[in-house]
N, C-alpha and C positions, 0 to 999 in steps of 0.2 A: 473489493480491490484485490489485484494479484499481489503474490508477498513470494520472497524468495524462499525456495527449500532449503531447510538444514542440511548439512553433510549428514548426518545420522540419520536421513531420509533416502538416503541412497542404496538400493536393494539391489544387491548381485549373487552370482552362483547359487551354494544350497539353501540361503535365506528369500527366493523369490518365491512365495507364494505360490501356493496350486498346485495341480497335478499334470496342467499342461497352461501352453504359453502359448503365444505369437510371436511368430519371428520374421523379422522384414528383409526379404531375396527380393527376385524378382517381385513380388506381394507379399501382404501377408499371410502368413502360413499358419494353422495353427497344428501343433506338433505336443508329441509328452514332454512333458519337464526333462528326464532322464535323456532322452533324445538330446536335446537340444545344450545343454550340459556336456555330453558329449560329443557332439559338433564343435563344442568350445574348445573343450579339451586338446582335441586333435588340431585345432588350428594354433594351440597354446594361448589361447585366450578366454576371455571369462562372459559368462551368460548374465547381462542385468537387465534391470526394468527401466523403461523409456520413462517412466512416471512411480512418486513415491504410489504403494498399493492403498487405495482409501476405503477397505474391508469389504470393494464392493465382489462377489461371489466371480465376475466373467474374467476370465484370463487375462493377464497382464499383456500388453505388448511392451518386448523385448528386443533387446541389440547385442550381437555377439561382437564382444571388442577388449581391449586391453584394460585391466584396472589396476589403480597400483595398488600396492599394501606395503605400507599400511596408507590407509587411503586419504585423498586430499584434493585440496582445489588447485587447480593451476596456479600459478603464477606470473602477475603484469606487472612490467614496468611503472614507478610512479608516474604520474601524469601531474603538471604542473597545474591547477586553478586560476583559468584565464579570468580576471574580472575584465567583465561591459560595462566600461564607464557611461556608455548610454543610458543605463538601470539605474540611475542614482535616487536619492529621496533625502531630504532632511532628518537627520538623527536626531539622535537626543541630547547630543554636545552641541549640536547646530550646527555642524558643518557635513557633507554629503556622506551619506552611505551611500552602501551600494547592494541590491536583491545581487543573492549568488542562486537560490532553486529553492528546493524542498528541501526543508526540515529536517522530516521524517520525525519529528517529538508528536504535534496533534494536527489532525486532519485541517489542512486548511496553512499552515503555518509558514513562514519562509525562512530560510536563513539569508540572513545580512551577514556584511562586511564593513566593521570600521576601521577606516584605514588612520585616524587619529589618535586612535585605541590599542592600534593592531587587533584588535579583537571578534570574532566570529557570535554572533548571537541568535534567536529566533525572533521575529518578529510578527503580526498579523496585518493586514491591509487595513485595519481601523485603528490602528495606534500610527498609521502616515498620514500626513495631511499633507503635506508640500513635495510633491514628486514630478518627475520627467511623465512628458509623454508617452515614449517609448518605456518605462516602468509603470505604466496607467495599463498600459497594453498588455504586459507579461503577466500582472495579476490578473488581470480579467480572465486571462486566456489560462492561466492555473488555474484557478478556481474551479472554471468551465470543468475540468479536466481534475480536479481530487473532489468533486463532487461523490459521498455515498450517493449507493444505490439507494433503492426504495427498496421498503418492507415487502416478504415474500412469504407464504407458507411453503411447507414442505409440498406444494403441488406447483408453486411458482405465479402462485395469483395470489392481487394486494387487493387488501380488501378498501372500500370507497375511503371511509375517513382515513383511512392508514395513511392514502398516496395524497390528499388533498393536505393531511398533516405535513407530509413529508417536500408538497412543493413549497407552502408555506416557511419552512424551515428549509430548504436549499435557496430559496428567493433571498432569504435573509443572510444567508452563508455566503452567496455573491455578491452581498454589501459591505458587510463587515468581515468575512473570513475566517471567521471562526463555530469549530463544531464540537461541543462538549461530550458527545456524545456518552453521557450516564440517566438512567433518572432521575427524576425529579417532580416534585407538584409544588403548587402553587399553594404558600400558607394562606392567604387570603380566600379561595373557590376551591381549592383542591383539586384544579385539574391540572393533568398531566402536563407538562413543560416540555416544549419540542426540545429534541438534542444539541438544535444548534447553538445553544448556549446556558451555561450553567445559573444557578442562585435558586431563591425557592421565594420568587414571584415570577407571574405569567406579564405578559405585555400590559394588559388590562392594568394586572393593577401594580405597574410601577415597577419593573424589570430591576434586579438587584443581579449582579455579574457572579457575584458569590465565589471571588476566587482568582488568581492570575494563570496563566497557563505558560508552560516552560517551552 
């Protein structure tokens, strides 16, 4: 899954890697470092990298442009948190929530709104039983959509049981919504416990949750 960069992932001037870069004119150009630095210079602007460097050895591609210092992220306006009273579900007071999006605490998770509560929580799609249509539909379609990938080597090939594990364990993920992703085995056989959900038994022999997730 994509994740945002840190600001201390932001390389400019004489901290961009190598000895020469890409620079984007008309094409890409690839030019010395010192060049290019100096291009900046003279424009009164500053040489950074389009992308944090991830040690790989080929030149960075770069953008000659303004940066401030000490450096920072923009700044937006608040934006108000429109609830969809169409998204509602029965809570745990018994009276309607309401799905607001993702999480962001574990793969799979939602945040809710109680507006009995005032209160903001995490929730998973197998702790709802009583929901709108229109909130049958938004989880399906998350789900769909924070699905992990599938296991990869360093060559970018899974190997047979890796991906048959892994559809097994996303099949399950689109039922109940939730992916523990740690390991684990099974105390009873000892075998490995898909990620899509915590404890230390396997399906077989009598699934144990082994734990709430935030």
């Amino acid at each position: 899954m994509s994740r945002m960069w840190r600001l201390d992932q932001f390389v400019f001037g004489d901290d961009v890697p190598g000895d020469e870069v890409y620079v984007d004119g008309d094409g890409l150009e690839l030019v010395d470092k010192s060049e290019a630095l100096a291009v900046a210079a003279e424009r009164g602007a500053t040489l950074f990298a389009e992308w944090p460097p991830s040690g790989d050895p080929e030149p960075l591609a770069c953008i000659v442009g303004k940066v401030s210092t000490p450096l920072r992220w923009e700044q937006t306006p608040p934006v108000a948190q429109e609830l969809d009273e169409a998204l509602w579900f029965s809570g745990a007071c018994g009276e309607r929530d309401y799905l607001v999006g993702n999480s962001h605490t574990f793969t799979g998770r939602l945040s809710a709104w109680c507006p009995t509560t005032e209160v903001s929580y995490s929730v998973s799609s197998s702790e709802i039983t009583e929901m709108s249509l229109e909130a049958r539909y938004f989880i399906k379609g998350f789900l769909h959509g924070a699905e992990p990938d599938p296991p990869m080597d360093a060559e970018g090939d899974t190997d047979d049981d890796d991906l048959e594990a892994w559809r097994q364990a996303v099949a399950r993920f689109r039922r109940n919504g939730t992916w523990y992703g740690r390991w684990g085995t099974c105390s009873v056989c000892g075998s490995v416990v898909l990620p899509d959900r915590g404890g230390d038994r396997c399906e077989v022999h009598g699934h144990d949750t082994g734990g709430e997730q935030a």
